[in-house]
Backbone as CSV, one residue per row, in Angstrom:
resi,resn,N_x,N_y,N_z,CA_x,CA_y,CA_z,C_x,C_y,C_z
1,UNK,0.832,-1.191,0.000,0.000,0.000,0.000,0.871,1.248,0.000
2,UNK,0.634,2.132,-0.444,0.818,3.776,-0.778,-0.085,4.890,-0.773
3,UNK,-0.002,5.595,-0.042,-0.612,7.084,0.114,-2.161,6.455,0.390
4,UNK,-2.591,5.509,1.387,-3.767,5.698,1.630,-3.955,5.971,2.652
5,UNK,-5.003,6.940,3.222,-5.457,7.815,4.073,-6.201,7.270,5.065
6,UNK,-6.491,5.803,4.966,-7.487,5.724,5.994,-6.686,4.400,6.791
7,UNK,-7.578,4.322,8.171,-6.940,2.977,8.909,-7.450,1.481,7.872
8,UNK,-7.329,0.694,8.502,-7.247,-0.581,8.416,-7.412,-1.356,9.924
9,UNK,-8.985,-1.909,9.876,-9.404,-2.408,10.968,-8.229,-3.816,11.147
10,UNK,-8.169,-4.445,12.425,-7.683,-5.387,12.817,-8.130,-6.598,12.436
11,UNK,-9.612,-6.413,11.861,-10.098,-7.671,10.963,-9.803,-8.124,9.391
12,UNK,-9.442,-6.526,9.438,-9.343,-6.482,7.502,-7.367,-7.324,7.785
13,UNK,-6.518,-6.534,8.714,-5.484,-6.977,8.077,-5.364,-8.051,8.734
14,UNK,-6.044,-8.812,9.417,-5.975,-10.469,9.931,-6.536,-11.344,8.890
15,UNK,-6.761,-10.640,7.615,-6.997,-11.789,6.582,-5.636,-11.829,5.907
16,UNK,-4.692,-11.021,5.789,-3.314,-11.271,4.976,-2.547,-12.305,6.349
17,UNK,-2.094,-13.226,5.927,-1.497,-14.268,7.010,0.111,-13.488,6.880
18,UNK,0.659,-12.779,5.948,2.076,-12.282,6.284,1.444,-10.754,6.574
19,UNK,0.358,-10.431,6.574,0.632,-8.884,6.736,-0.089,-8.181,5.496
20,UNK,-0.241,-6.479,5.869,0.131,-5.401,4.941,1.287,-5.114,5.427
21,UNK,1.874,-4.466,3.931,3.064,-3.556,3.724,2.627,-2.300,3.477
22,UNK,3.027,-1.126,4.018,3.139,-0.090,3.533,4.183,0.989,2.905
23,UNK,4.290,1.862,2.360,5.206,2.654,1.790,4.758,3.965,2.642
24,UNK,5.665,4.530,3.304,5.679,5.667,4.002,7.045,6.792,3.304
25,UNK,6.202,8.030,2.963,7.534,8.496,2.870,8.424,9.522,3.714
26,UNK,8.840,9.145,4.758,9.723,9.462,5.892,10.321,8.355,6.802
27,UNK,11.181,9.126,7.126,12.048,7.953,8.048,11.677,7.835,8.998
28,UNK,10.395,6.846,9.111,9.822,6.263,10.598,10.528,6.762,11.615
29,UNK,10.084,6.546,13.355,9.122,7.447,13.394,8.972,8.425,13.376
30,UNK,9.622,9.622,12.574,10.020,10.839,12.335,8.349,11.138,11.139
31,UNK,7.258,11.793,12.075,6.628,12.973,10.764,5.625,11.342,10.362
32,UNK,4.863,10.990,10.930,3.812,9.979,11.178,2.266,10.936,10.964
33,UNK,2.017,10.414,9.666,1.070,11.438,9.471,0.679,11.095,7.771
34,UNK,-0.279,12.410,7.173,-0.272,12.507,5.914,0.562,13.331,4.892
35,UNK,1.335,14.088,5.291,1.948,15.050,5.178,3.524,15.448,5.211
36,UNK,4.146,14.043,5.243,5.381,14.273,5.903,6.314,15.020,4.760
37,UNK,6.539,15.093,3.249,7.007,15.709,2.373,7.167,17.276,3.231
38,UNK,5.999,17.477,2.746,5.367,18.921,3.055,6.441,19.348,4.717
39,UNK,5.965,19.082,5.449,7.072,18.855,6.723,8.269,18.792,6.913
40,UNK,8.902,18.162,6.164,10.900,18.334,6.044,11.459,19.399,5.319
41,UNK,10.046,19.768,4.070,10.382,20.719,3.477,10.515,22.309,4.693
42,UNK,9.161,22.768,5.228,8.971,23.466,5.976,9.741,23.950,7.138
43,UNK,10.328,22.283,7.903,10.923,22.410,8.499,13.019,22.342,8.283
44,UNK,12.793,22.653,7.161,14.496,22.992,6.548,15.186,21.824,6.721
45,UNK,14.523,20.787,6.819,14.865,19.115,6.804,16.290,19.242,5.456
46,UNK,17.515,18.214,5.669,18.246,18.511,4.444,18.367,17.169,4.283
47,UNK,17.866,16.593,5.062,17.680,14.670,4.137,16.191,14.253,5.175
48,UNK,15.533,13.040,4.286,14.793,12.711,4.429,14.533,11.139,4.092
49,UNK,13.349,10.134,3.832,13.528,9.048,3.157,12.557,8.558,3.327
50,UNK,12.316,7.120,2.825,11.266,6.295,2.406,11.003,5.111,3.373
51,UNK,9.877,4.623,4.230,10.065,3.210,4.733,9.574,2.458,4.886
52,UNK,9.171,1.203,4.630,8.289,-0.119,4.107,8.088,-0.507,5.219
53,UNK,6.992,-0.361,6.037,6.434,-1.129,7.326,5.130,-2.354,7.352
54,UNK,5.164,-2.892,7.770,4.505,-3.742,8.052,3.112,-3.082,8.883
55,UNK,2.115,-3.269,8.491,0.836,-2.241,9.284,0.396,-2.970,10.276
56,UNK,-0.318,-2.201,11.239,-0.281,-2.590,12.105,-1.918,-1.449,12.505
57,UNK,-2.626,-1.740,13.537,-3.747,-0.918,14.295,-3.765,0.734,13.892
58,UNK,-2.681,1.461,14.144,-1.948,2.900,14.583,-1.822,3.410,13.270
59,UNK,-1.659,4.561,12.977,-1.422,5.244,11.655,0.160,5.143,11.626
60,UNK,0.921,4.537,10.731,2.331,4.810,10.270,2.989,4.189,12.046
61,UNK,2.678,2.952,12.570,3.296,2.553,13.905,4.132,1.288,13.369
62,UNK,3.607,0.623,12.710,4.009,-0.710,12.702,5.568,-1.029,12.255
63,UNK,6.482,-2.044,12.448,7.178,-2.557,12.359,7.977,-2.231,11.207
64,UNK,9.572,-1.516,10.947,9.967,-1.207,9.882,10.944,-2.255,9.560
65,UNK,10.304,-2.569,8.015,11.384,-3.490,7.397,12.817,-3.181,6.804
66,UNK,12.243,-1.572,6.022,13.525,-1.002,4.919,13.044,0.338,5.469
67,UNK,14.226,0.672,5.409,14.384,2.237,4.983,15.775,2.558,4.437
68,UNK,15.364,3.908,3.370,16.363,4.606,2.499,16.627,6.086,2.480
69,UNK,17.520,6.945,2.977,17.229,8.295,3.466,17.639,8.927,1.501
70,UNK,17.078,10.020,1.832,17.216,10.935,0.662,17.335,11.750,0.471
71,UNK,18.393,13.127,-0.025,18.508,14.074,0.010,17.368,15.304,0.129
72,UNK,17.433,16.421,0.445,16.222,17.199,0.337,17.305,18.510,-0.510
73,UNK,17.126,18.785,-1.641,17.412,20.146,-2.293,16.960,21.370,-2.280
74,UNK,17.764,22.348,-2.229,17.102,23.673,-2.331,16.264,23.629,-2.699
75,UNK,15.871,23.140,-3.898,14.876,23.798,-4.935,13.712,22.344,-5.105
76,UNK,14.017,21.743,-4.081,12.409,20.552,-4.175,11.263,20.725,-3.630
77,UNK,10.267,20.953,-4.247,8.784,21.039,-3.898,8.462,19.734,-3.272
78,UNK,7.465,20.056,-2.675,6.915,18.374,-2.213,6.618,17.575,-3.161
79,UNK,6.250,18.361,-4.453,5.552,16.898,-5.848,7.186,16.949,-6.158
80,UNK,8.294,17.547,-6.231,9.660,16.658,-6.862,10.208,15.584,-5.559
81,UNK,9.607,15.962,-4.044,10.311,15.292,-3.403,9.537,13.818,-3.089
82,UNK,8.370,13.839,-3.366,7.397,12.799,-3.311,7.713,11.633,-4.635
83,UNK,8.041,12.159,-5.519,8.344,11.331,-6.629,9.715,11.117,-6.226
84,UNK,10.284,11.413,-5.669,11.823,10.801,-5.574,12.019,9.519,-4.216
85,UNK,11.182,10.373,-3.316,10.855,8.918,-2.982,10.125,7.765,-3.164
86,UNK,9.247,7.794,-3.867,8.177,7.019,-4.299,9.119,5.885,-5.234
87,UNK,10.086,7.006,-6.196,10.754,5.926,-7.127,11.787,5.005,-6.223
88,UNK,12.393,5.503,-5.180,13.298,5.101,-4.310,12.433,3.804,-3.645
89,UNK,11.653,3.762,-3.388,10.654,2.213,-2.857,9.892,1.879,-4.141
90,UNK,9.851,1.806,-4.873,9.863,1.252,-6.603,10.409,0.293,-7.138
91,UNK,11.918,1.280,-6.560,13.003,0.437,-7.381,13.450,-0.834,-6.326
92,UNK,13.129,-0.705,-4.962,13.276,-1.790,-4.427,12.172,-2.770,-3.454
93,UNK,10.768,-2.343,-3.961,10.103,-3.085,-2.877,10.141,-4.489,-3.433
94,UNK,10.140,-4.789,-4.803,9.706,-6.199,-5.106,11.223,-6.952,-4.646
95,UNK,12.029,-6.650,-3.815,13.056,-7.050,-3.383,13.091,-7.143,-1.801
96,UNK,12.544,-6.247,-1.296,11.813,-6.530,-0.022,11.061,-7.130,-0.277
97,UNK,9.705,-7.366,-0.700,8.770,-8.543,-0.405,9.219,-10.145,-0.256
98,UNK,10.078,-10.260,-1.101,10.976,-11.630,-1.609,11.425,-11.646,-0.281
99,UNK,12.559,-10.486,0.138,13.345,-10.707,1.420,12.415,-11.455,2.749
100,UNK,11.107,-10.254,2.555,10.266,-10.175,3.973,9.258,-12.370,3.767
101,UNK,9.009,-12.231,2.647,8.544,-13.709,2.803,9.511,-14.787,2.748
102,UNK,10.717,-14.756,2.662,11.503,-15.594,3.022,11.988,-15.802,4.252
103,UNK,11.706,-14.684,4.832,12.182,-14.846,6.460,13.688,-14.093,6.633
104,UNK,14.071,-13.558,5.164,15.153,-12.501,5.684,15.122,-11.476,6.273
105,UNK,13.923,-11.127,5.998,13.862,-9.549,7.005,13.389,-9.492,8.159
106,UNK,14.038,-8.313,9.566,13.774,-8.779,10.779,12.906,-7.634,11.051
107,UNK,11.692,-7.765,11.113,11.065,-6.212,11.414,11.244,-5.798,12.568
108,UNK,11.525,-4.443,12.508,12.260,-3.472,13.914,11.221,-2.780,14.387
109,UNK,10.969,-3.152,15.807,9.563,-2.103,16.248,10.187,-0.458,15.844
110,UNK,9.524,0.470,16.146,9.712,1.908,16.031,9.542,2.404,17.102
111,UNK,10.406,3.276,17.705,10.632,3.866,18.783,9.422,4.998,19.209
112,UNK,8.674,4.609,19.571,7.123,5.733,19.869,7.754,6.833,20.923
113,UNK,8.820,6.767,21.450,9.350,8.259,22.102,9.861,9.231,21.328
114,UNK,10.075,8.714,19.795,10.881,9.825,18.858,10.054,9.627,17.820
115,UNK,8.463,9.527,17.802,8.013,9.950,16.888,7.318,11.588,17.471
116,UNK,7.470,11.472,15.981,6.539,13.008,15.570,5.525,13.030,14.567
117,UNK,4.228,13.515,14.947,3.171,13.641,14.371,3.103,15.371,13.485
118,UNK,2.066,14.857,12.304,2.022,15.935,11.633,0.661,16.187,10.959
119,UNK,0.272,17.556,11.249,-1.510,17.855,10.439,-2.059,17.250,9.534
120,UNK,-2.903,17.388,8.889,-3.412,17.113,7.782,-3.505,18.798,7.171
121,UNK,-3.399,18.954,5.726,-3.543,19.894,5.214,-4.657,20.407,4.964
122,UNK,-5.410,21.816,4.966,-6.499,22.269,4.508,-6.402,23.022,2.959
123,UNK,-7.660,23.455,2.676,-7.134,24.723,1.375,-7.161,25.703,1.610
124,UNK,-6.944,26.122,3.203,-6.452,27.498,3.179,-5.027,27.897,4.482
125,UNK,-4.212,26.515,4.267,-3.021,26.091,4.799,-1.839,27.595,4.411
126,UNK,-2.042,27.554,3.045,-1.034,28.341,2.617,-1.304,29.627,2.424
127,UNK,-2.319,30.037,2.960,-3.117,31.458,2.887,-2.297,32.129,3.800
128,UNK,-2.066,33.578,3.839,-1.638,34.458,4.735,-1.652,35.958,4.367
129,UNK,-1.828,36.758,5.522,-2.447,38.105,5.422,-1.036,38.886,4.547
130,UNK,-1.541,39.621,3.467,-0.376,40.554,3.224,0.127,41.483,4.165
131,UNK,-0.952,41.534,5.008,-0.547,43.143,5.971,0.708,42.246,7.001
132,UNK,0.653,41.022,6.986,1.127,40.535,8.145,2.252,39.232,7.718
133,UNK,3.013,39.274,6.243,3.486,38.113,5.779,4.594,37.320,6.836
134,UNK,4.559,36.348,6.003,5.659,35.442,6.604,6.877,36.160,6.087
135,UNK,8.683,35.797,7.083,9.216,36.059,6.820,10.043,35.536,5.321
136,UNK,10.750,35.875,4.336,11.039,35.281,3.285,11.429,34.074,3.283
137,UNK,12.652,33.672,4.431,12.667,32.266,4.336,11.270,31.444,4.436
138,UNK,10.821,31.534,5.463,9.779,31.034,5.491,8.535,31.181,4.594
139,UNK,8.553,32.064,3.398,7.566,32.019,2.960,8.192,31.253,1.516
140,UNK,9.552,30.907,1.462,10.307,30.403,0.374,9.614,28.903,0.754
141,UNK,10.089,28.282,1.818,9.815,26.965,2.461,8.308,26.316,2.111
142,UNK,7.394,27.808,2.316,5.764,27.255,2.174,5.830,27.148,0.929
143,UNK,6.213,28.192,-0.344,6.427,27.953,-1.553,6.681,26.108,-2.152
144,UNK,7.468,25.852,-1.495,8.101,24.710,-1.790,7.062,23.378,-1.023
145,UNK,6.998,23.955,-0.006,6.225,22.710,0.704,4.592,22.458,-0.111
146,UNK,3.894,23.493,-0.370,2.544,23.594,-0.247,2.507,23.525,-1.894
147,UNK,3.255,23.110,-2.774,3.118,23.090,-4.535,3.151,21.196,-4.440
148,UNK,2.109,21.443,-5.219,1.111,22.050,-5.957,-0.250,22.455,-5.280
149,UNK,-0.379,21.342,-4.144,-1.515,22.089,-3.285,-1.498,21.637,-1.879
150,UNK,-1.616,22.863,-1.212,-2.958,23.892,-1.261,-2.575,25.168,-1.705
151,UNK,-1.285,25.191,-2.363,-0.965,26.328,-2.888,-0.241,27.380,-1.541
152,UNK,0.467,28.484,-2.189,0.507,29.757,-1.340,0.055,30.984,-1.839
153,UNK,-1.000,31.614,-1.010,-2.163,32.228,-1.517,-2.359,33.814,-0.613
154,UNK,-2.876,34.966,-1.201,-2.823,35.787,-0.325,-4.234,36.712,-1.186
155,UNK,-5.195,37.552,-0.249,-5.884,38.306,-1.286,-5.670,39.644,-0.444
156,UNK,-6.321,40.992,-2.091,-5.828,42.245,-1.662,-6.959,42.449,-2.236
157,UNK,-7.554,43.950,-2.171,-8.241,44.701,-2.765,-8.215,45.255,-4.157
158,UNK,-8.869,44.888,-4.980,-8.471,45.997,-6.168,-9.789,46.255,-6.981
159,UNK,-10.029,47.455,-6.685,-11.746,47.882,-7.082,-12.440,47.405,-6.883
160,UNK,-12.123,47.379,-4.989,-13.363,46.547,-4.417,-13.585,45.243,-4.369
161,UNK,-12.924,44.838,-5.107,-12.606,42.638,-5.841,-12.102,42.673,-4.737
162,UNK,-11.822,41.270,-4.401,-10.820,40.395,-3.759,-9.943,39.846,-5.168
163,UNK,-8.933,40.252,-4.992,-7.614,39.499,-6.041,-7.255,38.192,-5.394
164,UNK,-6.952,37.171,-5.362,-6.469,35.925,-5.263,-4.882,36.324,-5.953
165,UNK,-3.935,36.280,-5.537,-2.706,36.136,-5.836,-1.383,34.351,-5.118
166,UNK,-1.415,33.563,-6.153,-0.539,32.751,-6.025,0.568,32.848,-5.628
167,UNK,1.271,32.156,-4.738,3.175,32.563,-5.084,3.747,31.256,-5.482
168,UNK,4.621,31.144,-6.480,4.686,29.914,-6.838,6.369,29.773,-7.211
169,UNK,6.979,28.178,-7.221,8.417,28.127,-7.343,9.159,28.895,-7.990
170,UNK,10.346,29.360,-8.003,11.138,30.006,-9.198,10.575,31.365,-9.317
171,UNK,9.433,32.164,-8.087,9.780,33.461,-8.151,8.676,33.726,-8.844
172,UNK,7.632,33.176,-9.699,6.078,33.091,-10.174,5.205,33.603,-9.479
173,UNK,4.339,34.455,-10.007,3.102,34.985,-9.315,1.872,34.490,-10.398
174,UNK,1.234,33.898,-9.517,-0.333,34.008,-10.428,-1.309,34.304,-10.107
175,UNK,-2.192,35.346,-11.055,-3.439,36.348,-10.202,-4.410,34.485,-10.704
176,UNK,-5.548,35.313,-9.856,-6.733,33.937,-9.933,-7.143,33.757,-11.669
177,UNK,-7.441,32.961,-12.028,-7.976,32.938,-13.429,-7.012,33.181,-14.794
178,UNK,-5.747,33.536,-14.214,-4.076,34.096,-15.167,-2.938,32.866,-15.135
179,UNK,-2.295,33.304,-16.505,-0.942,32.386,-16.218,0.004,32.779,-15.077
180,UNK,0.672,31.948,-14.608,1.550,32.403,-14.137,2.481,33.614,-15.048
181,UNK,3.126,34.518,-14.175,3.795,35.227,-14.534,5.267,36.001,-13.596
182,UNK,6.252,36.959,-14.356,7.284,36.379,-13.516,7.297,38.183,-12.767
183,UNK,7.806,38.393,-11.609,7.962,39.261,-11.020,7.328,40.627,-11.781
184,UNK,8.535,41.054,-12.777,8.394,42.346,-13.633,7.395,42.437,-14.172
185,UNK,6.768,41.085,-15.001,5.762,41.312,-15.803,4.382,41.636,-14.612
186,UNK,4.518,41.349,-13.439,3.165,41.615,-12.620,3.588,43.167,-12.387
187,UNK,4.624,44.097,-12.062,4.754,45.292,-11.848,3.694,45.730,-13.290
188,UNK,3.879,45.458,-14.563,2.958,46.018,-15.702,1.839,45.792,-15.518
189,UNK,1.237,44.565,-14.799,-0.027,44.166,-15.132,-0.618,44.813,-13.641
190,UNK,-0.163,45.402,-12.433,-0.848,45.177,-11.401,0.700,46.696,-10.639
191,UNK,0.829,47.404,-11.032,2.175,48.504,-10.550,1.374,48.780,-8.979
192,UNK,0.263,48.943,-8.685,-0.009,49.365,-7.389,0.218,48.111,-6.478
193,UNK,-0.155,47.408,-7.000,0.426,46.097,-6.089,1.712,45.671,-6.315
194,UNK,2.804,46.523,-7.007,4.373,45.522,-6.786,4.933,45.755,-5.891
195,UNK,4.869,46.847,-5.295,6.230,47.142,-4.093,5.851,45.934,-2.824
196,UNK,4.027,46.417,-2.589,4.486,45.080,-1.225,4.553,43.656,-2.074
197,UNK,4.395,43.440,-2.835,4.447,42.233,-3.323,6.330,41.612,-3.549
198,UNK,6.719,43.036,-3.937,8.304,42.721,-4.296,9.066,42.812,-2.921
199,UNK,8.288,43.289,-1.623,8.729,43.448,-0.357,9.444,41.714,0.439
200,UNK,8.363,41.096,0.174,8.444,39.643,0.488,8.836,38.263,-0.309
201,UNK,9.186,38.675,-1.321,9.671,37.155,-2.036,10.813,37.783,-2.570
């Protein structure tokens, strides 16, 4: 199993006689949750990784077979860092399974004093007041964490509208209903709104 969201009663996985497997992407018990990408990013994490547990009652508790740590880059969003781990337990689960039903693999409980739990995301996670922004690092981090969604999002006034303004990787702004576009070109399309806009990113 991968990226599913819900438990698994004690009846459902007492019909597999070896088990479920799951694919988690963090290094057990570090960031036990739905969200953990999003999370290493945020939290200036500079490696991270993937780990094949055996399920169990608990969300992300059960027994780890493999794990593989993985770099975290400047410039990785959660959808580049999610696919990098995803391919990273890809390229080796059908090699764990073999291992785990042969009796090579020794599953390692997980240390429940060093886990860490993490939210679930909303769609208005990445929202924040212009009058009141985040500081740049930190609003670089949400950039990165919160792409593709729930986005990072802010609204202003303009003839009375609410504007919807995006902030997006590589320095991108997108008004609601527009392409993205890059810094300068929003000073032409929107000049009363560039200075605070050019204040914070």
């Amino acid at each position: 199993m991968a990226n599913y969201r819900f438990y698994l009663s004690k009846e459902i996985l007492n019909l597999f006689k070896k088990g479920v497997l799951n694919i988690h992407p963090s290094l057990l018990p570090k960031y036990r949750g739905a969200t953990p990408g999003q999370s290493a990013i945020l939290n200036g994490d500079k490696k991270t990784g993937v780990s094949i547990i055996k399920l169990d009652e608990k969300m992300d508790h059960g027994p780890i077979l493999w794990q593989k740590e993985e770099e975290i880059k400047e410039d990785d969003t959660a959808k580049s860092l999610y696919l990098k781990l995803f391919q990273l337990a890809a390229n080796s689960i059908i090699e764990v399974i073999n291992e785990y039903l042969n009796g090579d693999l020794k599953p390692i409980q997980q240390e429940d004093k060093k886990a860490t739990y993490i939210k679930t995301l909303k769609r208005d996670s990445g929202y924040f007041d212009l009058n009141n922004p985040p500081k740049k690092d930190v609003l670089e981090k949400m950039i990165r964490a919160y792409y593709e969604w729930p986005g990072v999002w802010t609204k202003v006034k303009v003839e009375k509208k609410d504007l919807r303004i995006k902030f997006l990787p590589d320095n991108l702004l997108q008004v609601e209903g527009k392409k993205p576009i890059r810094l300068k070109d929003f000073e032409n399309g929107y000049p009363m709104l560039y200075n605070e806009i050019r204040k914070i990113i």
